[in-house]
C-alpha positions as CSV (number, residue, x, y, z in Angstrom):
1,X,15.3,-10.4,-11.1
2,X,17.5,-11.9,-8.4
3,X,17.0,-15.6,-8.1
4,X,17.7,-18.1,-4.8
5,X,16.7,-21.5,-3.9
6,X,14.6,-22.2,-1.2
7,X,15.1,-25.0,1.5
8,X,14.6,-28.6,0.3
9,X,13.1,-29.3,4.2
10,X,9.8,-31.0,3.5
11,X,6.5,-29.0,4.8
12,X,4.3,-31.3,7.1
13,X,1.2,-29.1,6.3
14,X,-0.9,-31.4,5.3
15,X,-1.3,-35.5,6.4
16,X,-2.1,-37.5,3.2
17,X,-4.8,-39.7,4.6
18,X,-4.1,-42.1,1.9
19,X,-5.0,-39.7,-0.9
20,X,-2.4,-37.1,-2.1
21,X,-3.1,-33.7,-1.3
22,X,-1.6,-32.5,-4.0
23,X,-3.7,-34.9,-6.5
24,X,-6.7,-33.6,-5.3
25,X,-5.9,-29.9,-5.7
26,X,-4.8,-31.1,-9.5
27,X,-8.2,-32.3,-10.3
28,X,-9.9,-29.4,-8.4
29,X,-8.1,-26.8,-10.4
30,X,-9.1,-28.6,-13.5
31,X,-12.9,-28.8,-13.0
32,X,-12.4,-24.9,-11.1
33,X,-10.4,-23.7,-13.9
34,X,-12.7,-25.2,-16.6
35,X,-15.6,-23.7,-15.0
36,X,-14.8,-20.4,-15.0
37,X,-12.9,-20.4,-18.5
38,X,-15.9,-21.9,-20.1
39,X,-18.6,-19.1,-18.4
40,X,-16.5,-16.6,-20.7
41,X,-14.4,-18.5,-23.3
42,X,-16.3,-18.4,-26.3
43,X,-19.6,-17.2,-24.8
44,X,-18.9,-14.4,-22.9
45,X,-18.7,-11.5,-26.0
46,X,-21.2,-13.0,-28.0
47,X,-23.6,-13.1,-24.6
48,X,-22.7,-9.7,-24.1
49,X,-24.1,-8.6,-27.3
50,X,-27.4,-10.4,-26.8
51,X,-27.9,-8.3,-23.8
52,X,-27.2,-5.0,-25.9
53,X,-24.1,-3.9,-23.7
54,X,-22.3,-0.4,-25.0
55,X,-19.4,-0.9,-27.5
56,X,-17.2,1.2,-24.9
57,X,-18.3,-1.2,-22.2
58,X,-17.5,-4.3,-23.4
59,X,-13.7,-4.1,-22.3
60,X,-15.9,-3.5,-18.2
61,X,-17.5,-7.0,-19.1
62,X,-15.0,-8.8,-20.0
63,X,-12.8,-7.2,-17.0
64,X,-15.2,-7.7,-14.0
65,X,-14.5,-10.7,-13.3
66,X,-10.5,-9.7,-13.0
67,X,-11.1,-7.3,-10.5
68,X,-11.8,-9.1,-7.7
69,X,-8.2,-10.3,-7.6
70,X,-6.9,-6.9,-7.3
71,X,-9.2,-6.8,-4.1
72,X,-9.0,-10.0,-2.4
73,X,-5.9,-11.8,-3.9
74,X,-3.1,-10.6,-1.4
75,X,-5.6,-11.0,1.9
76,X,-6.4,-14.2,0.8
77,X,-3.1,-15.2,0.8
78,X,-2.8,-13.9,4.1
79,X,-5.4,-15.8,5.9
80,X,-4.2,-18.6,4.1
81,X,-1.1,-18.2,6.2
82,X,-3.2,-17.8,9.4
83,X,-6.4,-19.9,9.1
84,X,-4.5,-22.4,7.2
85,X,-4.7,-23.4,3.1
86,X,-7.9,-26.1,3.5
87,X,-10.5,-23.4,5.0
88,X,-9.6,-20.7,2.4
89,X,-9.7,-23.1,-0.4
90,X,-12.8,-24.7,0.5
91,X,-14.7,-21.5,0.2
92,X,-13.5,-20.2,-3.4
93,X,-14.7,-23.6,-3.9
94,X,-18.3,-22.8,-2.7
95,X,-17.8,-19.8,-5.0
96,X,-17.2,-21.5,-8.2
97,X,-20.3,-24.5,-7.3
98,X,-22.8,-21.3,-6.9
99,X,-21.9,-18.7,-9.1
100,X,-23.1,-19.8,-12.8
101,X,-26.4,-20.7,-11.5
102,X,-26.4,-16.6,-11.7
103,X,-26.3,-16.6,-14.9
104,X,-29.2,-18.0,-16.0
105,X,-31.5,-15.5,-14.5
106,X,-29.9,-12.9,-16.2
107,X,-31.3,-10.1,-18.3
108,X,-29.4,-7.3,-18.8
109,X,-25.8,-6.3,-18.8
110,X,-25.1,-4.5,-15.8
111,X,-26.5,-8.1,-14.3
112,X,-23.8,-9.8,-16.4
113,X,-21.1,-6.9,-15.0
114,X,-22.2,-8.0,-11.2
115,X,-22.3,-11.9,-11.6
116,X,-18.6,-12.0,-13.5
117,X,-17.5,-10.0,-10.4
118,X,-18.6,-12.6,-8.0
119,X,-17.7,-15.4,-10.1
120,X,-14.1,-13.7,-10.3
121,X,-13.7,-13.9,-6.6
122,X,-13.7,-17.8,-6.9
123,X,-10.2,-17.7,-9.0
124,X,-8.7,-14.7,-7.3
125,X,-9.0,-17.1,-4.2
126,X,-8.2,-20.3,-5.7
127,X,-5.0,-19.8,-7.4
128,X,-2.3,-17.8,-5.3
129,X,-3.9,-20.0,-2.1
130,X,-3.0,-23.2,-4.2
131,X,0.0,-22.2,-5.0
132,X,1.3,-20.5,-2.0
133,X,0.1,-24.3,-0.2
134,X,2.2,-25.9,-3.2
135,X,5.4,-24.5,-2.5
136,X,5.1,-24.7,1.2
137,X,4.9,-28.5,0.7
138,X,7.4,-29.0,-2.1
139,X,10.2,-25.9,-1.2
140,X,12.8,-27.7,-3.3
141,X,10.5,-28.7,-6.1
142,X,8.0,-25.2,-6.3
143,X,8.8,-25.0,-10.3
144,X,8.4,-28.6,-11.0
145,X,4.8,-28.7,-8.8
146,X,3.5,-25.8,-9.2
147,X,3.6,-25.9,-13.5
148,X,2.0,-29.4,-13.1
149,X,-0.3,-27.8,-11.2
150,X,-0.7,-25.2,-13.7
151,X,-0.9,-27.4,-16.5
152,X,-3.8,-29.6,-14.9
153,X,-5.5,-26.2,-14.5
154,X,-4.9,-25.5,-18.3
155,X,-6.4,-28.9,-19.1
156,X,-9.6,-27.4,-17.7
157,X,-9.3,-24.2,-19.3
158,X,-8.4,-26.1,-22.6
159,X,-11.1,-28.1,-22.6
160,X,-13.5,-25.1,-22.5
161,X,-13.6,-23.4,-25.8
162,X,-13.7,-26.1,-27.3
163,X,-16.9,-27.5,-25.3
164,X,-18.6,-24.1,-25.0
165,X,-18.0,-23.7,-28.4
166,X,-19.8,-27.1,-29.3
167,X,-22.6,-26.5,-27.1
168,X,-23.4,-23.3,-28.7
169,X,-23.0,-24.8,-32.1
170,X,-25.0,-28.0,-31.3
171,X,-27.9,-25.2,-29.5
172,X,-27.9,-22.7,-31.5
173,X,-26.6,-20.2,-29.0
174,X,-28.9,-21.6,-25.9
175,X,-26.8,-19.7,-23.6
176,X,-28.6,-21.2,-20.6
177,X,-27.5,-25.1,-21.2
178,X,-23.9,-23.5,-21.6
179,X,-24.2,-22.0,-18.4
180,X,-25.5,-25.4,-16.9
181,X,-22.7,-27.4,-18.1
182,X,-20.2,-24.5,-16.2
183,X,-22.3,-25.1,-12.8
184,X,-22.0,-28.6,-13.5
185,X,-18.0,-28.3,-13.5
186,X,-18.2,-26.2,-10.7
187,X,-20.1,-28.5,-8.6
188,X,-17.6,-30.9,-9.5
189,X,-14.6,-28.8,-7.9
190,X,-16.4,-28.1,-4.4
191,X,-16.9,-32.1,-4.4
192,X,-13.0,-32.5,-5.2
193,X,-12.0,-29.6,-2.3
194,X,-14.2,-32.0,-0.2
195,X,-11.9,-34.3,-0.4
196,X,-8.6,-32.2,0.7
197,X,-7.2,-33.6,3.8
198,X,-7.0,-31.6,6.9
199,X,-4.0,-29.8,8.1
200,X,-1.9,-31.4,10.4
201,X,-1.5,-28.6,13.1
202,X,1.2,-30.6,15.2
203,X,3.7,-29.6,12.1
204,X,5.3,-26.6,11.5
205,X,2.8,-25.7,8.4
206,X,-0.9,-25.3,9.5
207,X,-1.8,-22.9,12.3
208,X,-4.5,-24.1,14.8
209,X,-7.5,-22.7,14.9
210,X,-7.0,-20.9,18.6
211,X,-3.8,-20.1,17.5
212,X,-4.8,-17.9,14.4
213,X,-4.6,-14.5,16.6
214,X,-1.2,-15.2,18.1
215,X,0.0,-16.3,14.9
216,X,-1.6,-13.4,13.1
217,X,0.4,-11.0,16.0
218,X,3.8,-13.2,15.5
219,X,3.7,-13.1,11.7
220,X,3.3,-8.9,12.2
221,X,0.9,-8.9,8.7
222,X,1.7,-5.1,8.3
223,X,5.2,-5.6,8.2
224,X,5.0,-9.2,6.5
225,X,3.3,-6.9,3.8
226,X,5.6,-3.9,3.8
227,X,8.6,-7.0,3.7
228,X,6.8,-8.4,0.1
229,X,6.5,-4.8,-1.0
230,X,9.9,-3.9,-0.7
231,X,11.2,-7.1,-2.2
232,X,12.6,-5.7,-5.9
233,X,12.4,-9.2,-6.9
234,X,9.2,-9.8,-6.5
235,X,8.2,-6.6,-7.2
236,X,9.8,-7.1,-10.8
237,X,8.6,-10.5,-11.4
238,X,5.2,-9.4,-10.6
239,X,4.9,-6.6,-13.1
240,X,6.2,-9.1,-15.5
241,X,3.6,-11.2,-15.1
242,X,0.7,-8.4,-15.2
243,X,2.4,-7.7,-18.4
244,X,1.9,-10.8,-19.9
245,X,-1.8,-11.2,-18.3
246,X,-2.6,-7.7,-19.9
247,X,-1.7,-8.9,-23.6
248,X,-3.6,-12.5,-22.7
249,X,-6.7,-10.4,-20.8
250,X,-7.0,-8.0,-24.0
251,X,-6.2,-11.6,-26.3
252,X,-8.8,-13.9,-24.9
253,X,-11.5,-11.5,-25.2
254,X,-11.3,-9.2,-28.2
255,X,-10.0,-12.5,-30.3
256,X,-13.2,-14.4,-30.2
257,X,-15.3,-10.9,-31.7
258,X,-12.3,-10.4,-34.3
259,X,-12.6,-14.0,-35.7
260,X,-16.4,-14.0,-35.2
261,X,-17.6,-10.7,-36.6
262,X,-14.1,-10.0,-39.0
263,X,-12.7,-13.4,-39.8
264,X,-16.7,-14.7,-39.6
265,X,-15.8,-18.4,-38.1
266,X,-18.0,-20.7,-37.2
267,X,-18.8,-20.6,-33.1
268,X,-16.7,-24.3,-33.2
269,X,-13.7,-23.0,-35.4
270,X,-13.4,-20.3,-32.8
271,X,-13.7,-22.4,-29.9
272,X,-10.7,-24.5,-31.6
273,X,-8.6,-21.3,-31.9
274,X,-8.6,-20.2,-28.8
275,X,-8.4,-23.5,-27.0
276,X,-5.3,-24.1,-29.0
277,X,-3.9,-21.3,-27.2
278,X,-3.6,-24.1,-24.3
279,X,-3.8,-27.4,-26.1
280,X,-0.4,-28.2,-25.8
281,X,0.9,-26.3,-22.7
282,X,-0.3,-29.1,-20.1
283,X,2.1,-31.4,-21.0
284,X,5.0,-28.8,-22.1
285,X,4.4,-27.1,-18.7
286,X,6.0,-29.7,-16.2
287,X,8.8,-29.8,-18.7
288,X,9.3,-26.0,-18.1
289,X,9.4,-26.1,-14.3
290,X,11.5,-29.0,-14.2
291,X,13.9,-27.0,-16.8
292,X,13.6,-23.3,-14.6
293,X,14.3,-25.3,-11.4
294,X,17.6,-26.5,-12.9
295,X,18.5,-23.4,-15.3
296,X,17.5,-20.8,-13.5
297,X,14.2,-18.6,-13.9
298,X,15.0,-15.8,-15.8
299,X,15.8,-17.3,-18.7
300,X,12.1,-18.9,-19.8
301,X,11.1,-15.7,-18.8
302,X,13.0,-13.8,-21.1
303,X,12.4,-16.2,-24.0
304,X,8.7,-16.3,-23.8
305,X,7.9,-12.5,-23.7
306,X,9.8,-12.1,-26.9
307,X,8.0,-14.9,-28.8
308,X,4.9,-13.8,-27.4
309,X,5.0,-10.6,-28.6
310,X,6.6,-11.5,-31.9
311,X,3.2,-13.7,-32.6
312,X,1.0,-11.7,-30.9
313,X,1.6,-8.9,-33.6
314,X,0.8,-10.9,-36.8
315,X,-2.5,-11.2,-35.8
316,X,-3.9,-8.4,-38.0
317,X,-2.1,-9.3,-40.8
318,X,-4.2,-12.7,-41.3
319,X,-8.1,-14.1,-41.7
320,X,-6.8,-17.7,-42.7
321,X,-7.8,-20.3,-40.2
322,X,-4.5,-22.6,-40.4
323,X,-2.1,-19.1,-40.0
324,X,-4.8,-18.4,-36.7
325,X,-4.4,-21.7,-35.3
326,X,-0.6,-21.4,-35.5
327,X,-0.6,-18.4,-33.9
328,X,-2.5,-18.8,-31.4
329,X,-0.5,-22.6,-30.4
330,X,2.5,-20.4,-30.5
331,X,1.3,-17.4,-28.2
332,X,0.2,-20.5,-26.1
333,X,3.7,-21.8,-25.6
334,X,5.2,-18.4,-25.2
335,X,2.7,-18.0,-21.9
336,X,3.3,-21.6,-20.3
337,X,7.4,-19.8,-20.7
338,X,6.6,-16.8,-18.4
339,X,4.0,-18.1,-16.0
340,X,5.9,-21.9,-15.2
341,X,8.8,-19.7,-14.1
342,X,7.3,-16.6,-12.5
343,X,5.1,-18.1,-9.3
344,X,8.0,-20.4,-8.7
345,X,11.0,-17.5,-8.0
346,X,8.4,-15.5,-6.5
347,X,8.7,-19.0,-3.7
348,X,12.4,-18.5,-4.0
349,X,12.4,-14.9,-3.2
350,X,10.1,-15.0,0.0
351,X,10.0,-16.4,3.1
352,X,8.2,-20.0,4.2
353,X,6.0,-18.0,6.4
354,X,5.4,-15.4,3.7
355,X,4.2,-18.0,1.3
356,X,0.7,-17.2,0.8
357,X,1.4,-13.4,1.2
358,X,3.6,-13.4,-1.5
359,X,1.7,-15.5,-4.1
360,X,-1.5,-13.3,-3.4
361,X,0.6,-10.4,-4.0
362,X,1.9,-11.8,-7.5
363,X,-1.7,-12.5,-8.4
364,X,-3.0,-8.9,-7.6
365,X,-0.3,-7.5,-9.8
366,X,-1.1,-9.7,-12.1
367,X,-4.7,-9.1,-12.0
368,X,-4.4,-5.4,-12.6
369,X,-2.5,-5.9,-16.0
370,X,-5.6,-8.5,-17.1
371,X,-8.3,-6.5,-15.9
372,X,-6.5,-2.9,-17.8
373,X,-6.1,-5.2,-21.2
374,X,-9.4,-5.8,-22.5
375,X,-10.3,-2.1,-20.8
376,X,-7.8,0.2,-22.3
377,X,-8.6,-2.2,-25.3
378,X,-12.2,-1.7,-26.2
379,X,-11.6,2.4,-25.3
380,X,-8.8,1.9,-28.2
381,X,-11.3,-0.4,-30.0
């Protein structure tokens, strides 16, 4: 993985307005990310089972929802470079308000298979457009930003087991006030985007709106495409983040049926496991940036793949609740390694203008190795 630096040159994509951009994306990705982690983290498996889905399709459940950002990741990032970072984001925000009213109204599984894959186009929008709008405005700071980012995301998607899990404890399993609570989360993100200020089309960021089909011709998308393809950097880098999403993909789901139906937790218990995965990564994950924008990238990298899979293999060795917990903190800390380091030298190995091509990119990769964990997964299973 070759690493370079990117220009410290200040984007002027977006006017502040007197409220930070970059605030406002922050608090949207937390009440986005806890939305959509809390429509599957604890409830999703258990849900599942209500509705009498096969065995062998369980792994399809849990991975519908990952597919989408095989399909629309990359073009997102695209017309994010064309129409501009607001529009796109605005509308995965409309995704994430409407989707878990879906889920109430729900009665059988193949219903549950085609809701999670329209609820999955909200993230698969979301993130790499975020990111992609985050590096162009801090190009000298993209591993610093983008993990705090990342880590007010992870408040959101900390927060989650823990509150599905009480909801279904304090309900007894009324799987339509969970479902509630995620709209009401959602809701709360499309309010935030509302908020985003509007590009500033005089700088050299944000493309006017009559100028999308000559900037669409000047950018040459086909070969702005076959340019992030042929990058070996980023090619690497994004098959070591798929890697890493495959382990977490196969991790988030089938861990919540081993410790209910093996380990035989309570629903809360479980919710505290696998939050922990993520309790402690929003404030370690600035730190990490900050660190791979001074050290390089490739060393986090390296560092977290071998403690993840180190812990990741003692799971079967152990039903006790305080080994659990540790492992799962420390699998936690291992991810925030890899994925502060990997979106940010993905920024340093493309071009400005290849910003929101390149982040989708990374995120389709990446969304093939979650979407193959928990299927390959529950065929091993």
């Amino acid at each position: 993985m070759v690493e370079k630096h990117g220009s410290s040159e200040p984007s002027a994509s977006f006017r502040d307005d007197g409220i930070s951009f970059f605030v406002i994306l922050c608090v949207m990705g937390a009440f986005a990310i806890l939305s959509s982690t809390m429509s599957k983290n604890p409830v999703l498996n258990p849900f599942a089972e209500s509705l009498n889905t096969p065995t062998a399709l369980m792994g399809v459940v849990a991975a519908a929802s990952t597919v989408p950002g095989i399909i629309i990741s990359l073009p997102a990032g695209v017309l994010s470079d064309v129409l501009g970072r607001r529009r796109v984001l605005l509308f995965s925000a409309l995704i994430f308000a409407s989707a878990p009213l879906l889920y109430i109204f729900i009665d059988s599984w193949w219903q549950l298979v085609l809701v999670r894959f329209y609820h999955g186009f909200a993230t698969a929008i979301f993130v790499p457009v975020a990111k992609a709008a985050i590096a162009e405005r801090f190009p000298s700071k993209k591993g610093e930003k983008i993990s705090t980012f990342t880590s007010a995301t992870l408040v959101g998607r900390s927060i989650a087991p823990f509150l599905g899990g009480f909801i279904l404890s304090v309900t007894f399993w009324n799987y339509d006030l969970l479902y509630t609570a995620v709209g009401v989360a959602g809701t709360a993100s499309l309010i935030a985007a509302l908020f985003l200020p509007r590009e500033d089309h005089s700088g050299r960021g944000g493309p006017a709106p009559s100028n999308s089909l000559r900037r669409m011709k000047s950018l040459g998308l086909p070969s702005g495409w076959g340019e992030v393809l042929k990058n070996p950097g980023i090619l690497s880098v994004s098959v070591v983040e798929a890697s890493t999403l495959y382990a977490y993909g196969a991790l988030e789901f089938f861990l919540v049926g081993y410790l209910n139906n093996v380990v035989m937790l309570d629903p809360f218990l479980i919710g505290v496991i696998s939050g922990s995965q993520l309790i402690f990564i929003p404030l370690i994950n600035p730190f990490m940036g900050r660190l791979s924008d001074k050290v390089g990238r490739r060393r986090p990298i390296l560092a977290g793949l071998a403690l993840g899979g180190t812990v990741l293999s003692l799971i079967p060795y152990t039903r006790s609740f305080p080994a659990l917990l540790t492992i799962s903190i420390m699998y936690g800390l291992s991810f925030s390694m890899v994925t502060s380091s990997t979106s940010a030298l993905v920024g340093d190995l493309s071009r400005r203008e290849l910003y929101g091509t390149s982040m989708g990119f990374l995120a389709t990769i990446m969304d093939v190795g979650q979407a193959l964990g928990p299927i390959i997964t529950g065929v091993i299973l």
